[in-house]
C-alpha positions as CSV (number, residue, x, y, z in Angstrom):
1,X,-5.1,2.3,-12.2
2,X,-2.2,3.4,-14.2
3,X,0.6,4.7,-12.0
4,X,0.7,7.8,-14.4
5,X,-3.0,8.3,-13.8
6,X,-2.2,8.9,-10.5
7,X,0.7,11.6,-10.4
8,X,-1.4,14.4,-8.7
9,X,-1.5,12.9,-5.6
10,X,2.4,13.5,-5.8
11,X,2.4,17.1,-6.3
12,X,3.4,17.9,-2.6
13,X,6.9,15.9,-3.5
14,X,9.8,18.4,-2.3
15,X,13.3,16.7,-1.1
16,X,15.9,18.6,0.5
17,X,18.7,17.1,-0.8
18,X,22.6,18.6,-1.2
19,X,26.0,17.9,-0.4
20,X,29.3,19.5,-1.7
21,X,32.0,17.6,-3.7
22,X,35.3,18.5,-5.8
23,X,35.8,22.1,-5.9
24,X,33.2,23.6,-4.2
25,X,30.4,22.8,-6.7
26,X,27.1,21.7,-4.9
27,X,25.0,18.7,-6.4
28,X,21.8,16.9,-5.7
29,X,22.1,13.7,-3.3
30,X,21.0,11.3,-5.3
31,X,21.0,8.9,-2.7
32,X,18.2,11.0,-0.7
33,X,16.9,11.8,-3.5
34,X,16.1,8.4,-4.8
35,X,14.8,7.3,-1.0
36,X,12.2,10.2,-0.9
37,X,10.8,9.7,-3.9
38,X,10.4,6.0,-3.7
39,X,9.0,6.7,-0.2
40,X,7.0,9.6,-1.4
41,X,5.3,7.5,-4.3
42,X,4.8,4.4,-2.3
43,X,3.0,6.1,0.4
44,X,0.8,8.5,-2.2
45,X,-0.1,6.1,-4.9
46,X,0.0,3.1,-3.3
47,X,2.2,0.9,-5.6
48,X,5.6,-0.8,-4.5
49,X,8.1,0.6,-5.9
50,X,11.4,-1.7,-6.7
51,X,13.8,1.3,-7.1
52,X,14.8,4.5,-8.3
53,X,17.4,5.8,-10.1
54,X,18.9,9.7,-10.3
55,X,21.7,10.4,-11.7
56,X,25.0,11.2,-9.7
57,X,26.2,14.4,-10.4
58,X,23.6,17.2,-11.0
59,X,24.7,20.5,-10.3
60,X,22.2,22.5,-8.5
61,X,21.1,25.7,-10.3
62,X,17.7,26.7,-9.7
63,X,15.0,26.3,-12.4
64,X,16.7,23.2,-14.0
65,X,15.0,19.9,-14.5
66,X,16.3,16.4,-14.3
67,X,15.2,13.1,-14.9
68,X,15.0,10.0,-12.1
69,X,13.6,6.2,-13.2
70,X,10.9,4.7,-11.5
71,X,11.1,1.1,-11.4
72,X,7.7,-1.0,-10.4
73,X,7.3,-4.1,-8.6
74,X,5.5,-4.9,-12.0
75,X,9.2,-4.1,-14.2
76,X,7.3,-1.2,-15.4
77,X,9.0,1.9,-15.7
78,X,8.4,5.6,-15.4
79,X,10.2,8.7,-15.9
80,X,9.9,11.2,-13.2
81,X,10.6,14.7,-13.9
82,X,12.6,17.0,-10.9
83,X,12.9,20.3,-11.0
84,X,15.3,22.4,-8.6
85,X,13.6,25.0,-6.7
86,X,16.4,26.8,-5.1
87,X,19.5,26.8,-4.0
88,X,19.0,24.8,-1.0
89,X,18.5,21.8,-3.4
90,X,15.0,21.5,-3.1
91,X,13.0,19.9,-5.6
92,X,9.5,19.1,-6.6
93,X,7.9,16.6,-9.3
94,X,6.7,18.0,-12.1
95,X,5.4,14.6,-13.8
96,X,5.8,11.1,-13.9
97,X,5.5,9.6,-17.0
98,X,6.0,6.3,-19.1
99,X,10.1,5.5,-19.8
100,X,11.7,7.5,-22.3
């Protein structure tokens, strides 16, 4: 089954993931960020995962939505969309998707 076909088993994704760098600004670790969600997705939906990859430097303001890629095992990729639920720098999945 599609990996897409699968997403809403991955609705319950939430990462709490923050540090602070430069002057104070706070950003998504997209370290952690990257290691939940490959976790997250390998656990829900069953398929290996070969990586993922957020970018580095997104500020976190509640509401906003970024972009992570989902590598398969396969080469296939997805897009996974975040969005930033608060200011604590949790986020949840709002869909995965075939690559942009």
């Amino acid at each position: 089954m599609r990996f897409l076909c699968r997403c809403g088993a991955l609705g319950a994704l939430l990462v709490a993931a923050t540090f602070a760098v430069g002057c104070g600004d706070t950003v998504i670790d997209d370290v952690k960020t990257e290691e939940a969600i490959q976790h997250n997705l390998q656990k829900e939906v069953g398929s290996d995962v070969k990586s993922v990859d957020c970018p580095e430097d997104v500020s976190v303001e509640p509401k906003a939505s970024f972009d992570c890629t989902v590598t398969l095992a396969g080469g296939q990729r997805e897009t996974a969309e975040l969005r930033i639920i608060n200011e604590d720098a949790d986020v949840e999945l709002v869909r995965l998707s075939p690559d942009k």
